[in-house]
ZATIMAR-961051 format. One line per field, with one value per residue (C-alpha): x, y, z; residue number from 1; residue in one letter. Coordinates in nm, 3 decimals, decimal comma, padded with zeros to 5 digits. Layout:
px = [X_...]
py = [Y_...]
pz = [Z_...]
nr = [NUM_...]
rest = [A_...]
This chain:
px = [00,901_00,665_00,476_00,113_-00,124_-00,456_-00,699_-00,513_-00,602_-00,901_-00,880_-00,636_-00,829_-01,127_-00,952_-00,822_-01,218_-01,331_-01,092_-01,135_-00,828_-00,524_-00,146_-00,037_-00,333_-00,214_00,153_00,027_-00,151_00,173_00,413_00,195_00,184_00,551_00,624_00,399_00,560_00,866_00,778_00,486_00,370_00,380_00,176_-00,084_-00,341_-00,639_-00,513_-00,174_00,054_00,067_-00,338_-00,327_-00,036_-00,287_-00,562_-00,305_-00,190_-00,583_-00,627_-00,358_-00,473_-00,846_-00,697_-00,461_-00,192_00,120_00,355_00,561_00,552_00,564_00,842_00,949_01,275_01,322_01,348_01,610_01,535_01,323_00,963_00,662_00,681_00,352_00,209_-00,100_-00,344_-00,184_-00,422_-00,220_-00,437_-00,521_-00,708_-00,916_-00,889_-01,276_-01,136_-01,252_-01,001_-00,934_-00,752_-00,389_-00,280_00,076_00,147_00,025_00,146_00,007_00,221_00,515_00,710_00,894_00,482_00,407_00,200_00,336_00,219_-00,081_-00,176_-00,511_-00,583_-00,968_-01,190_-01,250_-01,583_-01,593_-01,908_-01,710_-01,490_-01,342_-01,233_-00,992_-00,752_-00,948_-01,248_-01,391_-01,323_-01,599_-01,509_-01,662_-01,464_-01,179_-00,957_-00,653_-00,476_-00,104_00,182_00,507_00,859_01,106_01,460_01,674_01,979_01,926_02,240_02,320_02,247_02,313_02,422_02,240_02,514_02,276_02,303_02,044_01,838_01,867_01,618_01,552_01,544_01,350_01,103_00,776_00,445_00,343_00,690_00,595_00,229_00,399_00,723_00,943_00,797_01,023_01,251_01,357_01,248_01,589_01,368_01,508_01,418_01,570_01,785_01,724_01,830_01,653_01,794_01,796_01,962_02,231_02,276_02,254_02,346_02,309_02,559_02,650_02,620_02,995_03,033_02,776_02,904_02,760_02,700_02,737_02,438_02,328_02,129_01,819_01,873_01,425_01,514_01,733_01,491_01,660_01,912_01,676_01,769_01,437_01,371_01,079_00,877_00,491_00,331_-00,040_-00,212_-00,372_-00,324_-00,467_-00,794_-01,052_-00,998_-00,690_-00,799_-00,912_-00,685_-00,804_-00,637_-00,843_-01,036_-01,275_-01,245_-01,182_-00,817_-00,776_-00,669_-00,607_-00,387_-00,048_00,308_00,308_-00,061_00,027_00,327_00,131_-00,158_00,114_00,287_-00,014_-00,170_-00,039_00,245_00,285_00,372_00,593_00,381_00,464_00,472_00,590_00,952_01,089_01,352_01,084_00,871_01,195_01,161_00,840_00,879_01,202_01,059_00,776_01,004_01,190_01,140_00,916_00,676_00,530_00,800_00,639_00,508_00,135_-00,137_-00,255_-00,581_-00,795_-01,076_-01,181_-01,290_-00,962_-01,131_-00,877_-00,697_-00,904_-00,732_-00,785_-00,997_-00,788_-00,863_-00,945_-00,749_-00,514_-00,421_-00,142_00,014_00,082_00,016_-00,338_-00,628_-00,994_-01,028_-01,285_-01,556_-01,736_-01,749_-01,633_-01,281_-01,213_-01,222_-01,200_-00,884_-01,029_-01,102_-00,853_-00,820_-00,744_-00,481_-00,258_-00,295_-00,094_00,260_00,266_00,002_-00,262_-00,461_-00,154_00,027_-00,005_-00,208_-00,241_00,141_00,043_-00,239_-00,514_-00,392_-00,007_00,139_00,368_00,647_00,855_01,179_01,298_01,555_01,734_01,757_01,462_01,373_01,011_00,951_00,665_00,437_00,449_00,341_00,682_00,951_01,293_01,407_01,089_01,233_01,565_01,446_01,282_01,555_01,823_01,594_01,543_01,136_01,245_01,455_01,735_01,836_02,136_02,066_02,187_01,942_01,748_01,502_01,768_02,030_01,920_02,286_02,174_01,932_01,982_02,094_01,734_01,459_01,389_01,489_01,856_01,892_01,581_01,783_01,894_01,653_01,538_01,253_01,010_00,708_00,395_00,069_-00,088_00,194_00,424_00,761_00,831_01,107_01,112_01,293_01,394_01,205_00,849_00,860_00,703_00,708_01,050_01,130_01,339_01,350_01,418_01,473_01,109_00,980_01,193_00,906_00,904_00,613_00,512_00,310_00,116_-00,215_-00,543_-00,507_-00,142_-00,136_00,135_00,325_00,226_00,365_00,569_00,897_00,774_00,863_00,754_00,801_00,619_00,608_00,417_00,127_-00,223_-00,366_-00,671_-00,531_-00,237_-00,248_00,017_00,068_00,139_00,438_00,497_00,858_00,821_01,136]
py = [00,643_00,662_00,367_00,437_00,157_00,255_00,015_-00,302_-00,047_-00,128_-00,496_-00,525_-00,291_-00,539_-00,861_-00,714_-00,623_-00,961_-01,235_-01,456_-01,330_-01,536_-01,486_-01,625_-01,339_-01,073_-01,125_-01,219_-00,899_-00,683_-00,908_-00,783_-00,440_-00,453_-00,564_-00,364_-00,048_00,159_00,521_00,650_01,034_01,163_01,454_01,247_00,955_00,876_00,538_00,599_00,297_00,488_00,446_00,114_00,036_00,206_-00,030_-00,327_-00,178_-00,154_-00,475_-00,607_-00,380_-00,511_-00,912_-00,860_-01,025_-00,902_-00,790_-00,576_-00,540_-00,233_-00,154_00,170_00,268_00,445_00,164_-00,019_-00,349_-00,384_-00,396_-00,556_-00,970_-01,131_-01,462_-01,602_-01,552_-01,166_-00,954_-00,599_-00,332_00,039_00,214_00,522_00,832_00,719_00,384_00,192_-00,077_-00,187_-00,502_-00,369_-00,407_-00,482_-00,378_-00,012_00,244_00,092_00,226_00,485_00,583_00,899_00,999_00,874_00,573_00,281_-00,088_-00,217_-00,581_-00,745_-01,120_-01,192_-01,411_-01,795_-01,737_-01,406_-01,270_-01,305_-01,622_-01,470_-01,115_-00,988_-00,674_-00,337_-00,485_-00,316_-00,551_-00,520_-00,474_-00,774_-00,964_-00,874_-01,078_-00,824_-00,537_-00,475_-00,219_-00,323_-00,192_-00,215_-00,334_00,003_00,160_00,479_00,726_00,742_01,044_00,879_00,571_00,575_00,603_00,744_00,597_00,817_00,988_01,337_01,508_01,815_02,105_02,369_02,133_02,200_02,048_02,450_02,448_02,133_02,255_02,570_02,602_02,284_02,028_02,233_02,297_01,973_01,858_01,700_01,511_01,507_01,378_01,041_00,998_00,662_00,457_00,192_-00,164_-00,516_-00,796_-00,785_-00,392_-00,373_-00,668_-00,691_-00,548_-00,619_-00,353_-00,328_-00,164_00,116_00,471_00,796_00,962_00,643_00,402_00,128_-00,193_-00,208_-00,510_-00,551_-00,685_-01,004_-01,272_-01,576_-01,675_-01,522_-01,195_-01,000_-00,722_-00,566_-00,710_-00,646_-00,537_-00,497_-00,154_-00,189_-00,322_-00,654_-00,732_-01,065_-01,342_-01,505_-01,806_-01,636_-01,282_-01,022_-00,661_-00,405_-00,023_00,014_-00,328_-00,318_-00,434_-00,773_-00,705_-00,918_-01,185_-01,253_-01,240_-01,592_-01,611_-01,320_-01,450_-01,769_-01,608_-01,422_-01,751_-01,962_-01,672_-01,734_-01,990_-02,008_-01,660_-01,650_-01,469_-01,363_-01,138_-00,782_-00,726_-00,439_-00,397_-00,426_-00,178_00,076_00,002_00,132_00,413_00,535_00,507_00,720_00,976_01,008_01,135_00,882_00,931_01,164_01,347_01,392_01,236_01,039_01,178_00,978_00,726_00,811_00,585_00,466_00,134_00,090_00,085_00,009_00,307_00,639_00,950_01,249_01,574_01,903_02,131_01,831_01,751_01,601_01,890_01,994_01,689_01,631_01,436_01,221_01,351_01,233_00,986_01,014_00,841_01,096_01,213_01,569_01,455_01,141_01,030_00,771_00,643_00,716_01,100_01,439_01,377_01,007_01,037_01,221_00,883_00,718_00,676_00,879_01,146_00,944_00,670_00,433_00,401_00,248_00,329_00,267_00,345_00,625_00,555_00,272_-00,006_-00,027_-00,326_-00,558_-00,653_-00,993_-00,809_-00,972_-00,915_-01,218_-01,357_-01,229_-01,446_-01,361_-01,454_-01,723_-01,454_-01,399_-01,758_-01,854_-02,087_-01,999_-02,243_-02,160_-01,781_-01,881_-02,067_-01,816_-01,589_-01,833_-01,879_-01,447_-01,430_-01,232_-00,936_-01,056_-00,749_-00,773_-00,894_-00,632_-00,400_-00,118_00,137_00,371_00,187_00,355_00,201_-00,186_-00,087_-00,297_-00,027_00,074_-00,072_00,303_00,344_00,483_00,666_00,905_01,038_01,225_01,143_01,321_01,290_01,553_01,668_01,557_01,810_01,527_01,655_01,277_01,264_01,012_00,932_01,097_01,142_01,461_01,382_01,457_01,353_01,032_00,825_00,627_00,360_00,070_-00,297_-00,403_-00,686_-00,665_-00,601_-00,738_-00,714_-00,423_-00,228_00,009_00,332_00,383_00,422_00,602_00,830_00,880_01,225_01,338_01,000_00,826_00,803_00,576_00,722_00,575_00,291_00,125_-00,241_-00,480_-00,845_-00,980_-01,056_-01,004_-00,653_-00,471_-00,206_-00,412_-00,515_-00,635_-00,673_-00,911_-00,906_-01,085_-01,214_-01,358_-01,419]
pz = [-04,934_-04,595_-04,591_-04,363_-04,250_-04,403_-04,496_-04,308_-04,017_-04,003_-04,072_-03,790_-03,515_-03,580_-03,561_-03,253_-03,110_-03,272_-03,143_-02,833_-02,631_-02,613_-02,594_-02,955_-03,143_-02,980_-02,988_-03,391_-03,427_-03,298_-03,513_-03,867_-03,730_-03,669_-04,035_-04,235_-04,058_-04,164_-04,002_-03,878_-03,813_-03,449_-03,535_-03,683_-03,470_-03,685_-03,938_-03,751_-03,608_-03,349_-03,279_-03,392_-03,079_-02,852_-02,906_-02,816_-02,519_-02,444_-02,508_-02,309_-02,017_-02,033_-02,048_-01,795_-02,028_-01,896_-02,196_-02,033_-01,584_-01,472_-01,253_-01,036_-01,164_-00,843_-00,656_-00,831_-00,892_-00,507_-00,695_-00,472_-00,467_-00,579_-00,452_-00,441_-00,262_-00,257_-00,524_-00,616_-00,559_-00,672_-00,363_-00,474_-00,231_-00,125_-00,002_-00,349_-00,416_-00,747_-00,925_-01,047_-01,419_-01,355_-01,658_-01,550_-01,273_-00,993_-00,772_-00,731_-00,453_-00,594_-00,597_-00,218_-00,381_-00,217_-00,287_-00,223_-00,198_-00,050_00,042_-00,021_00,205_00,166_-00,012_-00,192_-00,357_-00,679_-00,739_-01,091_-01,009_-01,257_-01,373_-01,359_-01,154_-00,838_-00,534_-00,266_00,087_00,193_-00,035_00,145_00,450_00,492_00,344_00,279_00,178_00,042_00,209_-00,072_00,071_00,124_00,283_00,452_00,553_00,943_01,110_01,482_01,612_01,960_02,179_02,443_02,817_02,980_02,995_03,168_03,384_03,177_03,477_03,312_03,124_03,305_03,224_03,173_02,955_02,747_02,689_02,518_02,352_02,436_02,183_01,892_02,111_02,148_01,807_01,562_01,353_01,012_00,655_00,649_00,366_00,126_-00,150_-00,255_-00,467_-00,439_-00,258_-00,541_-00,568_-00,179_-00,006_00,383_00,633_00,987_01,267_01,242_00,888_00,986_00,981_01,069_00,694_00,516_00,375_00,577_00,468_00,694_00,908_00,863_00,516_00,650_00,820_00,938_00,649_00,389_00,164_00,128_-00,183_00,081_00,333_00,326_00,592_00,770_00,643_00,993_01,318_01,342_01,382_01,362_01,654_01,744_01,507_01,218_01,229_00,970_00,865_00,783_00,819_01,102_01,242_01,626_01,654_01,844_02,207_02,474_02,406_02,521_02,281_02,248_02,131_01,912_01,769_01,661_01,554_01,286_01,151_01,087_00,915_00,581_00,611_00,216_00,239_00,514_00,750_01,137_01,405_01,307_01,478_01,603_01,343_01,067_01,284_01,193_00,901_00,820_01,039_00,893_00,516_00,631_00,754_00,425_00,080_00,009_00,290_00,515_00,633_01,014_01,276_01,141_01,369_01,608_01,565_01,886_01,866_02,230_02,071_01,889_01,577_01,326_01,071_01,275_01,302_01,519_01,374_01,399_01,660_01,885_02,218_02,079_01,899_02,127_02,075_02,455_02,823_02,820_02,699_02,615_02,356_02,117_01,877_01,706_01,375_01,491_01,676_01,486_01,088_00,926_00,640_00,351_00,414_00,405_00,814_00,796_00,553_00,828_01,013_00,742_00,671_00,330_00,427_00,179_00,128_00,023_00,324_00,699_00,949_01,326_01,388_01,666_01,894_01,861_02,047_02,163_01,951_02,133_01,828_01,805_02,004_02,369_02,602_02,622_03,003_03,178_03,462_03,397_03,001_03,129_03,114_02,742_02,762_02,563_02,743_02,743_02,459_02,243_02,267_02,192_01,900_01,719_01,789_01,597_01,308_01,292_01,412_01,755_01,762_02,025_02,282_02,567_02,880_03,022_02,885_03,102_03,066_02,920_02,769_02,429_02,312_02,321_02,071_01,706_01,448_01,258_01,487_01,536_01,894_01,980_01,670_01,803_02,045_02,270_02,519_02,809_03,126_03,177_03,305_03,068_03,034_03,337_03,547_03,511_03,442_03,173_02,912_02,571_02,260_02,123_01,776_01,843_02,244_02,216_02,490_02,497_02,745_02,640_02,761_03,132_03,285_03,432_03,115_02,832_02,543_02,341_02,239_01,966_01,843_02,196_02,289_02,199_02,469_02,466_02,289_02,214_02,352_02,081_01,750_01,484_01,704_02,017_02,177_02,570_02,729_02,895_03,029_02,724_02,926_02,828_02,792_02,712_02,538_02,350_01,975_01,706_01,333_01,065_00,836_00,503_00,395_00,062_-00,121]
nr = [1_2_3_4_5_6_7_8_9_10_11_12_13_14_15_16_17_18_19_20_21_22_23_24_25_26_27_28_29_30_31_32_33_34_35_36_37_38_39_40_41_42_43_44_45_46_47_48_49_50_51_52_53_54_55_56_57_58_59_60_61_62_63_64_65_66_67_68_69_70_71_72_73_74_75_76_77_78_79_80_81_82_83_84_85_86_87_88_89_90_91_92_93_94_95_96_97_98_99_100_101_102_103_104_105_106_107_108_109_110_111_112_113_114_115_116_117_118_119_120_121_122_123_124_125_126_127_128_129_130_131_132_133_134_135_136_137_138_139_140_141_142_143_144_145_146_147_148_149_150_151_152_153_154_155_156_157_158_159_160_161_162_163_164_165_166_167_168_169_170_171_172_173_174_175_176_177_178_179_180_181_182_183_184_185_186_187_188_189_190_191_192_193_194_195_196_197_198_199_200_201_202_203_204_205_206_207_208_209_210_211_212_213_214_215_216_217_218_219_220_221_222_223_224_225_226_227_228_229_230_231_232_233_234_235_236_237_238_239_240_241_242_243_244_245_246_247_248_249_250_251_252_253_254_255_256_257_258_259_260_261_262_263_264_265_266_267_268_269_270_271_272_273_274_275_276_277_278_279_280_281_282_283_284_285_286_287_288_289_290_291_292_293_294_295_296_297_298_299_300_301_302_303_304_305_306_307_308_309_310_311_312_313_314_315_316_317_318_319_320_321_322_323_324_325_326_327_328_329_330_331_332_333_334_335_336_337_338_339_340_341_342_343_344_345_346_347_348_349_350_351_352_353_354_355_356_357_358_359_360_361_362_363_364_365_366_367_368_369_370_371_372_373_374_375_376_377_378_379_380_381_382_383_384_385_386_387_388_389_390_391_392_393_394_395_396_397_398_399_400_401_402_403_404_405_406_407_408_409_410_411_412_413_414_415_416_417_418_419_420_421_422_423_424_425_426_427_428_429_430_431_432_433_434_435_436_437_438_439_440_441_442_443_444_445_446_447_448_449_450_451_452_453_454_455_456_457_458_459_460_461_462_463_464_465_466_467_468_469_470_471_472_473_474_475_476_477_478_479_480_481_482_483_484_485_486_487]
rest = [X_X_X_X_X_X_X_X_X_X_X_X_X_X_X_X_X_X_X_X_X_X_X_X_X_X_X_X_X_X_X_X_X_X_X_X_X_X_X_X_X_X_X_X_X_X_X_X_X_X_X_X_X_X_X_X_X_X_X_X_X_X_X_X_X_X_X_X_X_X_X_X_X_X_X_X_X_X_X_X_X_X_X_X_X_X_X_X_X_X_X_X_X_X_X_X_X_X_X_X_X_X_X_X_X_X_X_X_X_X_X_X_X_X_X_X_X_X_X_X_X_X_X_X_X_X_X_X_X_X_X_X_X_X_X_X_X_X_X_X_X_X_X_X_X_X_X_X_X_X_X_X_X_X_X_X_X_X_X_X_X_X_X_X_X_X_X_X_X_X_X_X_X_X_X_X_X_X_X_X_X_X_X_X_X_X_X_X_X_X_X_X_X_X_X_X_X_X_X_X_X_X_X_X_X_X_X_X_X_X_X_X_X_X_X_X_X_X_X_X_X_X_X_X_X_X_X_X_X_X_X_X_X_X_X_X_X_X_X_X_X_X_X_X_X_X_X_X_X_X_X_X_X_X_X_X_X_X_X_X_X_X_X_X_X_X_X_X_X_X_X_X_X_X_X_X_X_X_X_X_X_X_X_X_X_X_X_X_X_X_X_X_X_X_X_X_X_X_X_X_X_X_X_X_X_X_X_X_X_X_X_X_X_X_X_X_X_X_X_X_X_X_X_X_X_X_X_X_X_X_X_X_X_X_X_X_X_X_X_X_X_X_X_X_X_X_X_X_X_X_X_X_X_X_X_X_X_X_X_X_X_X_X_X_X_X_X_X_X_X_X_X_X_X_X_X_X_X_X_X_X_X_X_X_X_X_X_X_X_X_X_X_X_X_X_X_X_X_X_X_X_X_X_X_X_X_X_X_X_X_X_X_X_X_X_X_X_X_X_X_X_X_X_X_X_X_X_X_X_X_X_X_X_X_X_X_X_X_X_X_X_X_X_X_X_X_X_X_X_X_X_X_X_X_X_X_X_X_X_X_X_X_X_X_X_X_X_X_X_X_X_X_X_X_X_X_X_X_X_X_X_X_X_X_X_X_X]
C-alpha cells in the first residue's frame, strides 16, 4: 500500500521555516522524511516527498550547509581548490558577482563557465558576506579563474629552426588575403582528470597524436589539480598588487620586482609570477572545446585599463601592423558587455582577459646563461634558485630568436608553428606564426626574458599565441600576472 506524507507535511515544512539553522535539524528533518517514506508520486508536487525534498535542498542552499559539493563530471576529479581568503563566485553577464553555493552549478566547463574565485579587501563594507549574497565591487582585492589539470593531444612538437622569409608576403598581401592563408589554428583537443587519473609526464614520453600532461600543472615537486589564475593583468602598486576590471594595469617595474610582487601576494596560497608554461596553459584551454575556439580580441585601451576590448569595425578590425589605440566608448568596451566578452578566453564573462593587447606581460621564463640577467634586477644564483624550486621556466642557453625547438613542450610557443617573417601593414618585417600571425620572437641571448599577449597597439601582433623577449628591465608599456598553486 502507497504510503503519502500528508499532514506530517506540514508539520515538517514548518519545523523546517521555524528552526534556528544547524547541521544536526536538518540532517534530523531528512532522516524522518526518509523513514516515513516508501514511494512517492512523480506526477504529483503539492503534500508530495518530492516537495517536501525541495524545501531542504532550499534550505541548505540559503545556509550554505554543504550536503552534497557540486562537482563537474567533465572534469574528472580536477574541480576548483578552495582556500581562504578565496570566495567562489557566480559573475552575472552585467559584471554582478555573486557568493557561490557549492552545492549548486557554479560553474561548468562543457558550458564555457569556468571557475570563478575573488579575494576581498582588508576592510570590506560587509564583514559577514555569505552564499547567494551580492558582493560589491569595492569589496573586492582580485579576481580569479581556475585551470583544471589536463592533457591535451599533440598536434606539433615545434621542431621549427627558422623562420623563412616568406617572398610573396607583402604588407599589401598581408592587409588582404594572407592572414587565412597562413592560418593552421586548430581546436585543441583535451581531457581533463586529476593528479591520480593523469599523472605528470616528462618531455620524453610526448608523441604527436597522443595525450600529454601539461607541464603548467607541476610546480616545483608539487602535483597541481589546476592552477588559478589572474582574470586580469595586474594592477594596484608594487606593494599592494590588485586584479581587477578597469584598473590601469601596473607598469613599470622590472622581472625581479614583478616576480616578488607575485610571491608575497598571497603566500598561504602559493602565489607567484605567472610562467610561461602556465601562460600555455591558459591559452591552449581557450583554444579548445572548452573555450573560445579563436584568437580573444585584443584590449586597446591607451591607458592600459585592465579587461577592454576593441569595438568591431574599429582599426583593429583587420587584425594587422600598428594602428591607433583607442579610449572611447565607440572603439573600445568594457568586460562585462557583448564586445568585451570577445576579450576573454571563453567568449563570456567567465573567462580571462588581457591575453592580447593591454600591456605586454613579462612571465617567470629565462634563458639560462645570459651575461646580461642584472637588468631584471635578479643575480645569477637568485635565477638559478627559483629555477630548481620550479618559479622560472628554465630555456637553453643556446637559445635565439628562432630556435622555436628549445621551446618547453606546452608554453604555447613551438607548437604554433611554422613560422615565417613578413612584411606588417607599417611596412616591418617581423616574425610570425602561422596561427593567427602574432608576433613571435623567442629568447636571445640579449634578451633572455620572455614576454606575453603584446601590446595595445599591436593589432594584429597581439594575441594569447604571441610571444616576444626582452632584458627584464623596466618598461612603460610592460605588465604581468599572478598565479595561484594551491594543492
Amino acid at each position: 500500500m502507497k504510503k503519502v506524507i500528508k499532514n506530517n507535511y506540514k508539520f515538517i515544512l514548518g519545523m523546517i521555516l521555524g528552526l534556528v539553522i544547524s547541521v544536526s535539524s536538518v540532517y534530523a528533518v531528512e532522516a524522518y522524511i526518509e523513514s516515513n517514506k516508501v514511494s512517492y508520486d512523480n506526477s504529483k508536487s503539492k503534500g508530495s516527498y518530492k516537495e517536501v525534498q525541495s524545501s531542504i535542498d532550499e534550505l541548505y542552499e540559503r545556509s550554505g550547509i554543504h550536503k552534497e559539493k557540486w562537482i563537474d563530471k567533465t572534469l574528472n576529479g580536477a574541480d576548483p581548490v578552495l582556500k581562504d581568503p578565496l570566495i567562489p563566485v557566480e559573475i552575472k553577464p552585467n559584471g554582478d558577482v555573486y557568493y557561490a553555493n557549492l552545492n549548486s552549478e557554479w560553474y561548468n566547463y562543457s558550458e564555457k563557465r569556468w571557475a570563478n574565485a575573488v579575494i576581498l579587501v582588508d576592510n570590506p563594507s560587509n564583514t559577514n558576506y555569505s552564499v547567494g549574497d551580492h558582493i560589491l565591487e569595492k569589496d573586492i582585492e582580485s579576481y580569479f579563474v581556475w585551470i583544471p589539470r589536463y592533457q591535451y593531444k599533440i598536434w606539433d612538437l615545434g621542431n621549427y629552426t627558422t623562420a623563412p622569409n616568406g617572398n610573396t608576403l607583402t604588407n599589401q598581401d598581408y592587409a588582404t588575403s594572407t592572414t587565412q592563408a597562413l592560418n593552421k589554428s586548430r581546436i585543441i583537443d583535451i581531457k581533463f582528470g586529476n593528479v591520480t587519473s593523469i599523472p605528470k609526464m616528462n618531455e620524453n614520453e610526448a608523441s604527436l597524436n597522443e595525450y600529454y600532461t601539461h607541464p603548467a600543472f607541476t610546480l616545483g615537486n608539487k602535483d597541481l589539480n589546476g592552477i588559478w589564475v589572474g582574470k586580469f593583468e595586474t594592477g594596484g602598486t608594487i606593494d599592494s598588487p590588485i586584479i581587477k576590471p578597469s584598473v590601469e594595469s601596473l607598469r613599470n617595474k622590472t622581472v625581479k620586482e614583478f616576480f616578488t610582487a607575485g610571491k608575497s601576494f598571497a603566500t598561504g596560497l602559493d602565489s607567484h609570477m605567472m610562467k610561461n608554461t602556465e601562460w600555455g596553459a591558459a591559452a591552449y584551454l581557450s583554444h579548445s572545446q572548452y573555450g573560445i575556439g579563436n584568437e580573444v580580441n585584443i584590449n586597446n585601451t591607451e591607458d592600459y585599463y585592465t579587461g577592454y576590448s576593441a569595438a568591431p569595425n574599429t582599426d583593429q578590425s583587420s587584425r594587422e601592423g600598428t594602428y591607433a589605440v583607442h579610449t572611447e566608448a565607440s572603439t573600445t568596451q568594457p568586460w562585462n558587455t557583448p564586445t568585451g566578452y570577445l576579450a576573454s578566453t571563453t567568449g563570456n564573462i567567465n573567462g580571462i582577459y588581457d591575453m592580447s593587447g593591454g600591456a605586454w606581460e613579462y612571465v617567470a621564463a629565462y634563458r639560462k646563461g645570459s651575461t646580461i640577467a642584472n637588468k631584471s634586477g635578479f643575480s645569477a644564483e637568485e635565477i638559478t634558485t627559483q629555477i630548481l624550486v620550479g618559479y622560472i621556466d628554465e630555456y637553453e642557453a643556446d637559445s635565439e630568436v628562432t630556435t622555436y625547438n628549445k621551446m618547453i613542450l606546452g608554453d604555447a610557443t613551438g607548437e604554433i608553428g611554422p613560422f615565417y617573417q613578413y612584411y606588417d601593414k607599417d611596412g616591418s618585417i617581423r616574425y610570425h606564426n602561422s596561427w593567427y600571425g602574432d608576433r613571435s620572437f623567442f629568447v636571445s641571448s640579449t634578451d633572455p626574458w620572455f614576454g606575453r599577449g603584446g601590446f595595445s597597439y599591436d593589432g594584429g601582433l597581439a594575441g594569447q599565441f604571441g610571444f616576444d623577449r626582452g632584458v627584464g628591465s623596466a618598461g612603460v608599456d610592460r605588465s604581468f600576472r599572478i598565479a595561484l598553486a594551491i594543492q
